[in-house]
N, CA, C and O atoms as CSV, one atom per row, in Angstrom:
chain,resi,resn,atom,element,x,y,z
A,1,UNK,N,N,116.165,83.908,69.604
A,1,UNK,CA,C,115.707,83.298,70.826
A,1,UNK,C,C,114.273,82.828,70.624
A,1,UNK,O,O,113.306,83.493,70.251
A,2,UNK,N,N,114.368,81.129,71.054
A,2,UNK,CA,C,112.392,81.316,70.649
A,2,UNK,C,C,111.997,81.138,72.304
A,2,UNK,O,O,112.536,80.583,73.262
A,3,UNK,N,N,110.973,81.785,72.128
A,3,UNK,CA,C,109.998,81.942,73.707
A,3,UNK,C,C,108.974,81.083,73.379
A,3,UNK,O,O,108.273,81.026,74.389
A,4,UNK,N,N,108.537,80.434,72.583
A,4,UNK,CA,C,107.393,78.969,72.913
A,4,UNK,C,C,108.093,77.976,71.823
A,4,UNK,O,O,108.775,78.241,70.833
A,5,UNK,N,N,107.802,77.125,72.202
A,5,UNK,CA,C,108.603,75.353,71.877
A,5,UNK,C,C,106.908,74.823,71.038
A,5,UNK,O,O,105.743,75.215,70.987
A,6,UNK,N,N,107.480,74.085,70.685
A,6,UNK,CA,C,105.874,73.110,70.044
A,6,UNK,C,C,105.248,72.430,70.779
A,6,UNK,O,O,104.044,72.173,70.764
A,7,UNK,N,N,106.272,72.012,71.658
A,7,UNK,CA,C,105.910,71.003,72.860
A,7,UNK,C,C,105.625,69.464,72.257
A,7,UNK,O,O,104.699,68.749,72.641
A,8,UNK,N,N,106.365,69.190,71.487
A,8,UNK,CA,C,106.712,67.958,71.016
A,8,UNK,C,C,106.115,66.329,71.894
A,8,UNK,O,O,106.938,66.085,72.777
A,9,UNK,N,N,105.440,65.682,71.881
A,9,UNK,CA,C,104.939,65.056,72.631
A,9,UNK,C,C,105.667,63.407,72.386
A,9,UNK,O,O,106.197,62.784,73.307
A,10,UNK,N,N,105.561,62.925,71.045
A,10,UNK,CA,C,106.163,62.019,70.068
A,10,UNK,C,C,106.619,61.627,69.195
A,10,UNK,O,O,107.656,61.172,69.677
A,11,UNK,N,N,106.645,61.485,68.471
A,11,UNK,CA,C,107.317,60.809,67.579
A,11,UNK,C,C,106.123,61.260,66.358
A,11,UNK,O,O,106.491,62.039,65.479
A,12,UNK,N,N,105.196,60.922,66.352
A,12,UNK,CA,C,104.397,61.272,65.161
A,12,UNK,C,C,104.226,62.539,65.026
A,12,UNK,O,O,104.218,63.023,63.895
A,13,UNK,N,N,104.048,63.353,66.192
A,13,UNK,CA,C,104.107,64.967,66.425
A,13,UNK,C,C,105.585,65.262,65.879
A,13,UNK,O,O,105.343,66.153,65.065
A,14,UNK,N,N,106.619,65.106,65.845
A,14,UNK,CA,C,108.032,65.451,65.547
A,14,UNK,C,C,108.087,65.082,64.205
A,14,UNK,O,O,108.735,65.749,63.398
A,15,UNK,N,N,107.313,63.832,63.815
A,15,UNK,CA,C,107.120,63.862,61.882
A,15,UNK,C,C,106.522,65.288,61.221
A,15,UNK,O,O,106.912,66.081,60.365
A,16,UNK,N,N,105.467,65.174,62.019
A,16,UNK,CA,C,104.573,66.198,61.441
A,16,UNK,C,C,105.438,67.700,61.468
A,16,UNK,O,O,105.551,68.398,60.460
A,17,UNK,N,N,105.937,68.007,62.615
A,17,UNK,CA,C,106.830,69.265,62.783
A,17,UNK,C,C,107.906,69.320,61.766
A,17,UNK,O,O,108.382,70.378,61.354
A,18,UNK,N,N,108.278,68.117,61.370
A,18,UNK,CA,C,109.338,68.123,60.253
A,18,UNK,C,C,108.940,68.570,58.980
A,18,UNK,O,O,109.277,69.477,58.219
A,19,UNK,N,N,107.939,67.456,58.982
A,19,UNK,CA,C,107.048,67.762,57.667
A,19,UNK,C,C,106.346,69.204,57.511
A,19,UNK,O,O,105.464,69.348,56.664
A,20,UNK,N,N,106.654,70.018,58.143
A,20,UNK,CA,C,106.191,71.615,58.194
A,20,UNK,C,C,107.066,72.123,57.706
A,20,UNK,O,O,106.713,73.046,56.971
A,21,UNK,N,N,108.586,71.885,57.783
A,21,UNK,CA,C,109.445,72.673,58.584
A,21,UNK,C,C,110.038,72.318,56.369
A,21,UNK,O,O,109.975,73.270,55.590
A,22,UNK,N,N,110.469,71.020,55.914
A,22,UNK,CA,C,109.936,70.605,54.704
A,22,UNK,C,C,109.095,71.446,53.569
A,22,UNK,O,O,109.597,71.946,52.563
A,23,UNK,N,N,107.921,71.488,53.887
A,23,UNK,CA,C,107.194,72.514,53.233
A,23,UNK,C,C,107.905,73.565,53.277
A,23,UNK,O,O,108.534,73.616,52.221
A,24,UNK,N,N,108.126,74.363,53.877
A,24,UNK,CA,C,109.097,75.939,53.525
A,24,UNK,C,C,110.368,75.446,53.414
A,24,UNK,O,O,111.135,76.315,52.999
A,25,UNK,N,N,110.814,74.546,53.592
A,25,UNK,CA,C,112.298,74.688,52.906
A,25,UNK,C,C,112.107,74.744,51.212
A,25,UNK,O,O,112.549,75.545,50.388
A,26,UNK,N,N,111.187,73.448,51.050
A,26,UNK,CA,C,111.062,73.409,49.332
A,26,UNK,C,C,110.155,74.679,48.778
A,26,UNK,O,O,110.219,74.853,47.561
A,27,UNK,N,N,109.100,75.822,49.732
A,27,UNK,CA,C,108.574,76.722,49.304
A,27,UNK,C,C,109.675,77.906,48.551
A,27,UNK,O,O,109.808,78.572,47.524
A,28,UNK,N,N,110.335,77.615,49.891
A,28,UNK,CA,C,112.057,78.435,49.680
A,28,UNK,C,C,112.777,78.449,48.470
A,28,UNK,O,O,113.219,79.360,47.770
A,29,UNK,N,N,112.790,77.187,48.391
A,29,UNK,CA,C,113.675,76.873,47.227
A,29,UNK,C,C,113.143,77.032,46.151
A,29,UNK,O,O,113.888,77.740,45.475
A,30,UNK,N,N,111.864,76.646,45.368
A,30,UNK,CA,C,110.393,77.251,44.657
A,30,UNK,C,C,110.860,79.057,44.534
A,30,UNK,O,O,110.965,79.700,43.490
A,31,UNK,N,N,110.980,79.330,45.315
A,31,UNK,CA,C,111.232,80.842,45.465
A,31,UNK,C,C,112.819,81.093,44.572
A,31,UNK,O,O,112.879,81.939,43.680
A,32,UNK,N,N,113.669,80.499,44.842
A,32,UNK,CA,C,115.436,81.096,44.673
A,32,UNK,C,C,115.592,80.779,43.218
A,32,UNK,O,O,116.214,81.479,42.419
A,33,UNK,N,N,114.887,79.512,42.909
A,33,UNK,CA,C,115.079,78.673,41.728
A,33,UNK,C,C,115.367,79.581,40.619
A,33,UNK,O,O,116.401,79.588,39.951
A,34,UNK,N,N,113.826,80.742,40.419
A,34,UNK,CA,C,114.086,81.191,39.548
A,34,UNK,C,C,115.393,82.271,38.969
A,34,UNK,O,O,115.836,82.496,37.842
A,35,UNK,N,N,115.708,82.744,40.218
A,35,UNK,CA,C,116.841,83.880,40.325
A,35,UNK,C,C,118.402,82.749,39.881
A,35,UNK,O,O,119.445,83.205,39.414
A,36,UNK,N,N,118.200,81.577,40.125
A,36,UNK,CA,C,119.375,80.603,39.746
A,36,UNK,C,C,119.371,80.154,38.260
A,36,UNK,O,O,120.294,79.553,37.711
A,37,UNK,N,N,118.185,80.536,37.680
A,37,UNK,CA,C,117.987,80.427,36.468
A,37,UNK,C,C,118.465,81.456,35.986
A,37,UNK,O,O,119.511,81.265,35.366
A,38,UNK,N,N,117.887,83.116,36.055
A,38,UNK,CA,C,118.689,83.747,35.027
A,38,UNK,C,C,119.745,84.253,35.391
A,38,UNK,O,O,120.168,85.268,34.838
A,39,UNK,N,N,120.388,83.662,36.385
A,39,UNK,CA,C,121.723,84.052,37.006
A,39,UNK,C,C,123.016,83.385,36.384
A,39,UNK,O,O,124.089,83.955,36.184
A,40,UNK,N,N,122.671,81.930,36.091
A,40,UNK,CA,C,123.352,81.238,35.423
A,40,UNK,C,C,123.893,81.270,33.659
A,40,UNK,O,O,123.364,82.088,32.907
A,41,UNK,N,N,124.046,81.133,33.584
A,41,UNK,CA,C,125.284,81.585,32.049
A,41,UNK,C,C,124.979,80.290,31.067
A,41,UNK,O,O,124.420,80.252,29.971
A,42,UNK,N,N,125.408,79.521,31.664
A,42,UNK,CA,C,125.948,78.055,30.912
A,42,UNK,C,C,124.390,77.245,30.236
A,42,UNK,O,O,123.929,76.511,31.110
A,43,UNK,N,N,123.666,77.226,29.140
A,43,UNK,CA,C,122.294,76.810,28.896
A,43,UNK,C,C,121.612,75.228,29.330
A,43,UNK,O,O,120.444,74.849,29.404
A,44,UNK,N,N,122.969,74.505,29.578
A,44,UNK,CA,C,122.571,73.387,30.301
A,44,UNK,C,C,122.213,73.475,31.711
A,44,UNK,O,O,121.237,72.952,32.249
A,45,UNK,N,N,123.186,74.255,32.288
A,45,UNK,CA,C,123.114,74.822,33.580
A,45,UNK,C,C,121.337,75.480,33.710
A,45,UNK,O,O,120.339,74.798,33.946
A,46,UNK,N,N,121.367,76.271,33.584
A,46,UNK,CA,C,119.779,76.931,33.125
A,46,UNK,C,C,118.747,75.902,33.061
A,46,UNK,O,O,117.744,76.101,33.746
A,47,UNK,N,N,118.814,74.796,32.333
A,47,UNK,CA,C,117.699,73.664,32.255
A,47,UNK,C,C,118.187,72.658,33.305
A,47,UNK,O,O,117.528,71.633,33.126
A,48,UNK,N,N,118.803,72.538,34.033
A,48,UNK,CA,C,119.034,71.526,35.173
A,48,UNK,C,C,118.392,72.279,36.577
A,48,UNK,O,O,117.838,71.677,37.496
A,49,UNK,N,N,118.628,73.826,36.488
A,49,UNK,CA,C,118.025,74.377,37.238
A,49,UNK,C,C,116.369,74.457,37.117
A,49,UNK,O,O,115.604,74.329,38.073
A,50,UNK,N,N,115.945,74.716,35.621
A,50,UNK,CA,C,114.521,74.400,35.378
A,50,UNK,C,C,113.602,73.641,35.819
A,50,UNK,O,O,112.453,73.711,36.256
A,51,UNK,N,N,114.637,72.674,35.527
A,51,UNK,CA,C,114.471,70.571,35.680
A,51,UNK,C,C,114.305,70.666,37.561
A,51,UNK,O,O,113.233,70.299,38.041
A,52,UNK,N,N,115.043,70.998,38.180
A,52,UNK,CA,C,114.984,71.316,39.313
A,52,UNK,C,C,113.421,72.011,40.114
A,52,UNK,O,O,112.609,71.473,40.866
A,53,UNK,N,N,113.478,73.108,39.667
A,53,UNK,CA,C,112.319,74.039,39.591
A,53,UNK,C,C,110.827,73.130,39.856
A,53,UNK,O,O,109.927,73.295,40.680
A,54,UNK,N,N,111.056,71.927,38.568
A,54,UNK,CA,C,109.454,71.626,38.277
A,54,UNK,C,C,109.613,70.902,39.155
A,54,UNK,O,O,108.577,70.935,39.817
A,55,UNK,N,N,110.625,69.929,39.787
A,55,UNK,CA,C,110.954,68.569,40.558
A,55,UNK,C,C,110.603,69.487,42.268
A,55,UNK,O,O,110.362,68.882,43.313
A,56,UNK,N,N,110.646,70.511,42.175
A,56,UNK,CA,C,110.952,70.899,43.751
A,56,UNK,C,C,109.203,71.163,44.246
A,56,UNK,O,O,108.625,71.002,45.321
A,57,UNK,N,N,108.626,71.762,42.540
A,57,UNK,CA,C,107.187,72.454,43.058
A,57,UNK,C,C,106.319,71.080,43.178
A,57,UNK,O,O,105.277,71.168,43.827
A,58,UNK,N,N,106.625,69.935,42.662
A,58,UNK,CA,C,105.903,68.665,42.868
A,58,UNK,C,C,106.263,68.039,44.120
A,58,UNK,O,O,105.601,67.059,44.463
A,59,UNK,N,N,107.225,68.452,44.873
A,59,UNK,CA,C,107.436,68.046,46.207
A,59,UNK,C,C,106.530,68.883,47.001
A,59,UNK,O,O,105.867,68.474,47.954
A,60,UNK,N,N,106.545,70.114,46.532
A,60,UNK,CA,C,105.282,71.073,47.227
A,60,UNK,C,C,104.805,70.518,47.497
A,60,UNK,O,O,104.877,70.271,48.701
A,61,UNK,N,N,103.583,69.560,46.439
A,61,UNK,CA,C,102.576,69.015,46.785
A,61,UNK,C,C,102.486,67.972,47.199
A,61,UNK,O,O,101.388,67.530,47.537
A,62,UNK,N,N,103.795,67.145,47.317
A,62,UNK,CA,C,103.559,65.749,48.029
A,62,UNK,C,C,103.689,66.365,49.500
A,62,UNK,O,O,102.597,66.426,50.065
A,63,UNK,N,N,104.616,66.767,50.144
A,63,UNK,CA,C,104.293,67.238,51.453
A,63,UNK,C,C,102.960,68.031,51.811
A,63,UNK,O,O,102.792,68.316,52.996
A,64,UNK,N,N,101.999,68.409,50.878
A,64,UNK,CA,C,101.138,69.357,51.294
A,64,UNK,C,C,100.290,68.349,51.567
A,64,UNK,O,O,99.343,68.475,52.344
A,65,UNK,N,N,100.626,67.087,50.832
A,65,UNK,CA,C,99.253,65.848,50.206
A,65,UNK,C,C,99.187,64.927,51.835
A,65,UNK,O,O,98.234,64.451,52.452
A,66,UNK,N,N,100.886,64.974,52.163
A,66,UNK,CA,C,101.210,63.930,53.329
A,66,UNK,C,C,100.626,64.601,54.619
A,66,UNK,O,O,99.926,64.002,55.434
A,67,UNK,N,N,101.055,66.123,54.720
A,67,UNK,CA,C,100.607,67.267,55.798
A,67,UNK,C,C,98.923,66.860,56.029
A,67,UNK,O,O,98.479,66.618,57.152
A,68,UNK,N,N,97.852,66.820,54.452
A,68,UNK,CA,C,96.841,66.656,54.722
A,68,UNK,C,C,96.271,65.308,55.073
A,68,UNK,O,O,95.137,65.334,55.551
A,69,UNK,N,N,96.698,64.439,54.964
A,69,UNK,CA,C,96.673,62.801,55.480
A,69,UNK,C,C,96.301,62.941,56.851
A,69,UNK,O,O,95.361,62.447,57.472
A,70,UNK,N,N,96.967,63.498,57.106
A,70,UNK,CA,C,96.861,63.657,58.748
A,70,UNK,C,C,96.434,64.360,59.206
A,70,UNK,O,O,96.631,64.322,60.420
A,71,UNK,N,N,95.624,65.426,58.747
A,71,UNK,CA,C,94.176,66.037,58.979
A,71,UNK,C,C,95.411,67.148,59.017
A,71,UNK,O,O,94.955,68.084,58.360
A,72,UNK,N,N,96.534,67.457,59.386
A,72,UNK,CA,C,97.135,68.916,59.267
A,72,UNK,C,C,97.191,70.196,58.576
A,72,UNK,O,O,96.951,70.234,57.369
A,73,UNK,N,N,97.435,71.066,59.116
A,73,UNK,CA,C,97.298,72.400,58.087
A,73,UNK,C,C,98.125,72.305,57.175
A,73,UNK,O,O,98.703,71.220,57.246
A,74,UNK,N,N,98.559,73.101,56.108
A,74,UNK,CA,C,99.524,73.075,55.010
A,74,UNK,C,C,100.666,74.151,55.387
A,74,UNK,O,O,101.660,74.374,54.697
A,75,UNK,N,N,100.240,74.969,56.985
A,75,UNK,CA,C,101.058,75.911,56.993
A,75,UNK,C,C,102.524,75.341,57.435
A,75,UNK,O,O,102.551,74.258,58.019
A,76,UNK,N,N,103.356,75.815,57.257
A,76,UNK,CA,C,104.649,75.800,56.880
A,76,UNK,C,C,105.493,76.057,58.147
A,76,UNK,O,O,105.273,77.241,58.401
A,77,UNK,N,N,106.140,75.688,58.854
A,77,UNK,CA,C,107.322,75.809,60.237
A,77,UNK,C,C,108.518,76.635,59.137
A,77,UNK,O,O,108.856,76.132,58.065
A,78,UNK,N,N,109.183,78.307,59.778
A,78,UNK,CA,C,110.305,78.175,59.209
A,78,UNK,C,C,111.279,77.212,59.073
A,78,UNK,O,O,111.386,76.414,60.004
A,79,UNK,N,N,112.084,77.092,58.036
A,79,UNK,CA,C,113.475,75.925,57.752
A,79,UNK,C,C,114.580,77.049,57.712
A,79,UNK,O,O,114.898,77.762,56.759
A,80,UNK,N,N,115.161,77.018,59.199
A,80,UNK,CA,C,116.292,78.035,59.441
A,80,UNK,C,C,117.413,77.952,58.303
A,80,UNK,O,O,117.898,78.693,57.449
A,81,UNK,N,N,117.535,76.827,58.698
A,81,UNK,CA,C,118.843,75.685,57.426
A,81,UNK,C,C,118.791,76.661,56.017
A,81,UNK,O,O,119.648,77.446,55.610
A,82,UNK,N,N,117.732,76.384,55.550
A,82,UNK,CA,C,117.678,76.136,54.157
A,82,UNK,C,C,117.207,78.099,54.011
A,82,UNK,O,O,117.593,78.592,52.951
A,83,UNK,N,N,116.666,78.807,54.708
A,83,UNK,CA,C,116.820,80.392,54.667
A,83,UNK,C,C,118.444,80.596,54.726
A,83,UNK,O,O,118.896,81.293,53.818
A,84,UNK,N,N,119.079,80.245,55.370
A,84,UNK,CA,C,120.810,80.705,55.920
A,84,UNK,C,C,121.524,80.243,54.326
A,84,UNK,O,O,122.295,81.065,53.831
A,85,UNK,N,N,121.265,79.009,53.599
A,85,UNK,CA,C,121.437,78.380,52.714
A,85,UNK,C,C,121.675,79.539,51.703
A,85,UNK,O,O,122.760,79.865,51.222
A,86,UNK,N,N,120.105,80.263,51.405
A,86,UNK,CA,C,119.665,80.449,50.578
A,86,UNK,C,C,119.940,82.088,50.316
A,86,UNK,O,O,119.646,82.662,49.267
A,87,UNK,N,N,120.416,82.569,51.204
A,87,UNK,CA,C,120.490,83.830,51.236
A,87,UNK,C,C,122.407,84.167,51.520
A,87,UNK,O,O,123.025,85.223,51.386
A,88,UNK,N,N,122.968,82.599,51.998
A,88,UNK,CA,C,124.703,82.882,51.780
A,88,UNK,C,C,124.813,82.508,50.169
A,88,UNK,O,O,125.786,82.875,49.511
A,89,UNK,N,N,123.802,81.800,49.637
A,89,UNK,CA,C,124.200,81.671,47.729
A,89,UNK,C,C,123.850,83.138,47.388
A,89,UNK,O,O,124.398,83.657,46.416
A,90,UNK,N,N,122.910,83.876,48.186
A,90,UNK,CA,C,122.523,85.317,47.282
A,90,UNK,C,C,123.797,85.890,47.133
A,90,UNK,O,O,124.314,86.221,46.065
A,91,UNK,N,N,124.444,86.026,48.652
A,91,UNK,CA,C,125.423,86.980,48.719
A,91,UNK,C,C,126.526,86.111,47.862
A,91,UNK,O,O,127.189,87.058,47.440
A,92,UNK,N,N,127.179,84.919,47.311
A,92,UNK,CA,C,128.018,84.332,46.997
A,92,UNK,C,C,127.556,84.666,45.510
A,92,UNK,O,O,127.989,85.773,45.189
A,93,UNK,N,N,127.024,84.232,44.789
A,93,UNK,CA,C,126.020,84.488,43.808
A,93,UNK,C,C,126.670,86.614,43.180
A,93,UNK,O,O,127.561,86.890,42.378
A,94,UNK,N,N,125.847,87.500,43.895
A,94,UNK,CA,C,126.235,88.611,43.645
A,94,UNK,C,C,127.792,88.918,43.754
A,94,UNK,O,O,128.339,89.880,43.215
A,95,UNK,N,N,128.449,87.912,44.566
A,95,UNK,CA,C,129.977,88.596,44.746
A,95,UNK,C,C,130.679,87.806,43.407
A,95,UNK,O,O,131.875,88.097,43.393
A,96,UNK,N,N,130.377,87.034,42.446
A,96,UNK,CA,C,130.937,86.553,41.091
A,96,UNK,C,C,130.872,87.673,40.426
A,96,UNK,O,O,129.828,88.310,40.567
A,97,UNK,N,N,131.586,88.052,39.821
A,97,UNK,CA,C,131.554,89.411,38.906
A,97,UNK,C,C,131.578,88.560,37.782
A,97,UNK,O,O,130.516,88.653,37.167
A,98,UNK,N,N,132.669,87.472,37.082
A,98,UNK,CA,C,132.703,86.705,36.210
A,98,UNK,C,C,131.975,85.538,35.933
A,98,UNK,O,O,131.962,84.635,36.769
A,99,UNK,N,N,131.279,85.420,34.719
A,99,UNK,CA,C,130.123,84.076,34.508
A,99,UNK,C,C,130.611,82.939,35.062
A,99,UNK,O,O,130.125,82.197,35.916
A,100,UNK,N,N,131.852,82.889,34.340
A,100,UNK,CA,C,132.270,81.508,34.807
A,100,UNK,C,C,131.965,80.891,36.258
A,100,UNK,O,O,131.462,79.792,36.494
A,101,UNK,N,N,132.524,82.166,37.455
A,101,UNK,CA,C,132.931,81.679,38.442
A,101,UNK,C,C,131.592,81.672,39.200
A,101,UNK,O,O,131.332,80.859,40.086
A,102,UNK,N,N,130.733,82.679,38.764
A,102,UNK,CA,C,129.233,82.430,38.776
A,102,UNK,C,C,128.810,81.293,38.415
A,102,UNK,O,O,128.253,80.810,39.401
A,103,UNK,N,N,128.761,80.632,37.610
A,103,UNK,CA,C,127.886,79.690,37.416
A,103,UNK,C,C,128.637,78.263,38.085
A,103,UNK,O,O,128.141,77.142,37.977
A,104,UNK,N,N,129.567,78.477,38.592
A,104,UNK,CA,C,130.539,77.232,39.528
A,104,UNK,C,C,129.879,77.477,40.737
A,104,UNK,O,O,129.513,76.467,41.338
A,105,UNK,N,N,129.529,79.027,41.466
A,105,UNK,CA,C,129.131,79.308,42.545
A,105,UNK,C,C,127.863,78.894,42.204
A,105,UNK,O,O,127.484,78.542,43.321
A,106,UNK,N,N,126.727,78.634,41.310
A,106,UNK,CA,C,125.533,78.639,41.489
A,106,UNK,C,C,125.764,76.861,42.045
A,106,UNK,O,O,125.298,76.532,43.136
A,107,UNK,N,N,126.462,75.907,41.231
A,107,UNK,CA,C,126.637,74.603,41.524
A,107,UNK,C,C,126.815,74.601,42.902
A,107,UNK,O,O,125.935,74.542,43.761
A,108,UNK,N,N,127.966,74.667,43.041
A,108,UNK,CA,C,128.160,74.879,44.959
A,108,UNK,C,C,127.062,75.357,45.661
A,108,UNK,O,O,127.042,74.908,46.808
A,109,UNK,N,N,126.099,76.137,45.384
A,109,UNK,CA,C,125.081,76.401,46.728
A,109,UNK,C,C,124.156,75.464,46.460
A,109,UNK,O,O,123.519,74.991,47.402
A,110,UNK,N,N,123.924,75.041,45.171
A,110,UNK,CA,C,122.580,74.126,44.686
A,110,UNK,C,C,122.921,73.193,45.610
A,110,UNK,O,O,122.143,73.007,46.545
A,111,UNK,N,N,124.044,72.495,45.530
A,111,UNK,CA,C,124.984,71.384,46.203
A,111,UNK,C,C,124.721,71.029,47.612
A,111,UNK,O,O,124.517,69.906,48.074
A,112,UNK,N,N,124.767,72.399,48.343
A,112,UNK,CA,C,124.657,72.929,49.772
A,112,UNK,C,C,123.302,72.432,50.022
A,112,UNK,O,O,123.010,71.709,50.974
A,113,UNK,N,N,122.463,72.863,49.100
A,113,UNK,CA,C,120.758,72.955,49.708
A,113,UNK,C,C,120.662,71.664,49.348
A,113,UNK,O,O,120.599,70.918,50.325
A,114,UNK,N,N,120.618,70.984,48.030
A,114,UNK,CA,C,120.304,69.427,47.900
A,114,UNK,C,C,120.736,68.853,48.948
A,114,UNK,O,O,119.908,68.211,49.595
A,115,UNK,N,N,122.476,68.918,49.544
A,115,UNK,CA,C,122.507,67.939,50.635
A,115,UNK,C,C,121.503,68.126,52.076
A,115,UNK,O,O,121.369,67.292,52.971
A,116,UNK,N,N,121.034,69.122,52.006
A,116,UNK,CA,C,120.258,69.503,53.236
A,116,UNK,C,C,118.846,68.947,53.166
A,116,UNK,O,O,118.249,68.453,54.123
A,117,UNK,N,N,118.338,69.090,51.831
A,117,UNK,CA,C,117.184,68.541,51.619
A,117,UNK,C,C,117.177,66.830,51.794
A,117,UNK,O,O,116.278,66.224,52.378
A,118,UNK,N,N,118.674,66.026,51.004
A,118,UNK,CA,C,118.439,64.866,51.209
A,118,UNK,C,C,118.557,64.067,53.208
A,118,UNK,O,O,118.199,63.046,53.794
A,119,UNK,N,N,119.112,65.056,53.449
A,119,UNK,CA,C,119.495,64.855,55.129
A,119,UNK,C,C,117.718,64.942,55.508
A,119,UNK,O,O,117.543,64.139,56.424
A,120,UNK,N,N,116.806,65.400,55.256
A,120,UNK,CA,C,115.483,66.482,55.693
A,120,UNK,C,C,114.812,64.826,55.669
A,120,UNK,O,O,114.414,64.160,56.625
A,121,UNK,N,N,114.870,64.410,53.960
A,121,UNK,CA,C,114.102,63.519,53.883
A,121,UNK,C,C,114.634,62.105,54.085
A,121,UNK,O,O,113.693,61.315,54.010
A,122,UNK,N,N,116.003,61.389,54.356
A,122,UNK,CA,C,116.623,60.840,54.921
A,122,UNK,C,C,116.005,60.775,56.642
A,122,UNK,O,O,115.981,59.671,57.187
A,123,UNK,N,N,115.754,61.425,57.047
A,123,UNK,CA,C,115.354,61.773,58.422
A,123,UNK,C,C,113.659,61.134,57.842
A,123,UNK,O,O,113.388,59.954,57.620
A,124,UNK,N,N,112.863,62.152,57.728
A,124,UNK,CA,C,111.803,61.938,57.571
A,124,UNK,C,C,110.996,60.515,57.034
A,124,UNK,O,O,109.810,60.206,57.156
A,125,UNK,N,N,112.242,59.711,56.329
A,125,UNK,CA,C,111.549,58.530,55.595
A,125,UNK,C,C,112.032,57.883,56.575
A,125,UNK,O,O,110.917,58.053,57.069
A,126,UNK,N,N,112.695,57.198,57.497
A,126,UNK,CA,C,113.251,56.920,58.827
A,126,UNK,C,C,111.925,56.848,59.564
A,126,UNK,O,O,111.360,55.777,59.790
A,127,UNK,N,N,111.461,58.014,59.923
A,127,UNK,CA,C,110.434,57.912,61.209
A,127,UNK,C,C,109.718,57.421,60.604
A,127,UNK,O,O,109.455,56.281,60.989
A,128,UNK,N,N,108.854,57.986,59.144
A,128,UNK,CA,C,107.767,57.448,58.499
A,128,UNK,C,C,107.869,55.985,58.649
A,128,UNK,O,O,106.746,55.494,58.768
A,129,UNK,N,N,108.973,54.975,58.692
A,129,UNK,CA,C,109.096,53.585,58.347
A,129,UNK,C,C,108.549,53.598,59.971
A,129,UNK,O,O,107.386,53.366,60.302
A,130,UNK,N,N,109.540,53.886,60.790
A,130,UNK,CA,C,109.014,53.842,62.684
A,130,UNK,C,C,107.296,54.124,62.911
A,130,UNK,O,O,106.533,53.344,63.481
A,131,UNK,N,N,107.013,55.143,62.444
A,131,UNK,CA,C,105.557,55.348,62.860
A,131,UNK,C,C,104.758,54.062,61.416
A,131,UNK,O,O,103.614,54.401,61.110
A,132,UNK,N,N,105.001,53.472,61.063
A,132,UNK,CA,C,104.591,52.578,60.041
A,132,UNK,C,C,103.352,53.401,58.613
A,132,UNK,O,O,102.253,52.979,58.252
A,133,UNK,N,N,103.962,54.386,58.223
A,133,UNK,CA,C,103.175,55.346,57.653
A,133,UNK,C,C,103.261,54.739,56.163
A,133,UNK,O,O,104.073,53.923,55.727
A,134,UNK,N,N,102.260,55.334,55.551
A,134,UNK,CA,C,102.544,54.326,53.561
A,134,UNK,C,C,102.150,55.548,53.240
A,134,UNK,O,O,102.329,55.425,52.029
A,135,UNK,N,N,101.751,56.642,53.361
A,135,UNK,CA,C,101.160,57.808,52.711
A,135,UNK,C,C,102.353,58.452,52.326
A,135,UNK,O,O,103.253,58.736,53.117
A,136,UNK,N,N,102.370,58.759,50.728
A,136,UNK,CA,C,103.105,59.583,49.950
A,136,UNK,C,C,103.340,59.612,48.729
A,136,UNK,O,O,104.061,60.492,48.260
């Protein structure tokens, strides 16, 4: 239940709330990456997740770079989404007893969170074009 709202005013305020909300999803994911690394079996698998890893912590900083454009803090709005995401791959993840079916389950949640992330910034590059923004 939340008991205070942001109080959303516009459209540039609802970028910015996104763009918070962004930052901890990819902090999140920064976080799981590594556990998807030595969880995984398959050595290509392992370096796509790596490859992933470095690609996610450089988004860190473009949202931290865009957050500060706009005189904003760097602090972070939870990303309900991408916690629920990230913690049904834990439990999916631990219930593989076998590599194989493990490392099929690691694909499938990666899968889950990428589409969520591209929906995040799909959204976000949308308003950015509406509020006529070039910073990024």
């Amino acid at each position: 239940m939340k008991f205070f709202t942001a109080n959303l005013q516009d459209l540039q305020a609802l970028y910015v709330n996104h763009l918070q909300k962004a930052l901890d999803m990819e902090e999140h994911i920064v976080k799981a990456l590594p556990t998807m690394i030595e969880k995984a079996t398959t050595p290509s698998l392992k370096q796509a997740f790596q490859n992933h890893l470095e690609e996610t912590q450089s988004h860190v900083a473009k949202v931290e770079r865009i957050l500060q454009a706009y005189g904003k803090a760097t602090e972070p709005i939870p990303c309900k989404t991408v916690r629920s995401l990230i913690a049904e791959a834990e439990d999916a993840i631990a219930d593989a007893a076998d590599t194989a079916i493990r490392d099929v389950t690691l694909i499938a949640c990666a899968q889950e969170v990428e589409h969520h992330e591209i929906a995040v910034y799909g959204t976000l590059r949308s308003w950015a074009d509406l509020l006529g923004e070039t910073v990024a």
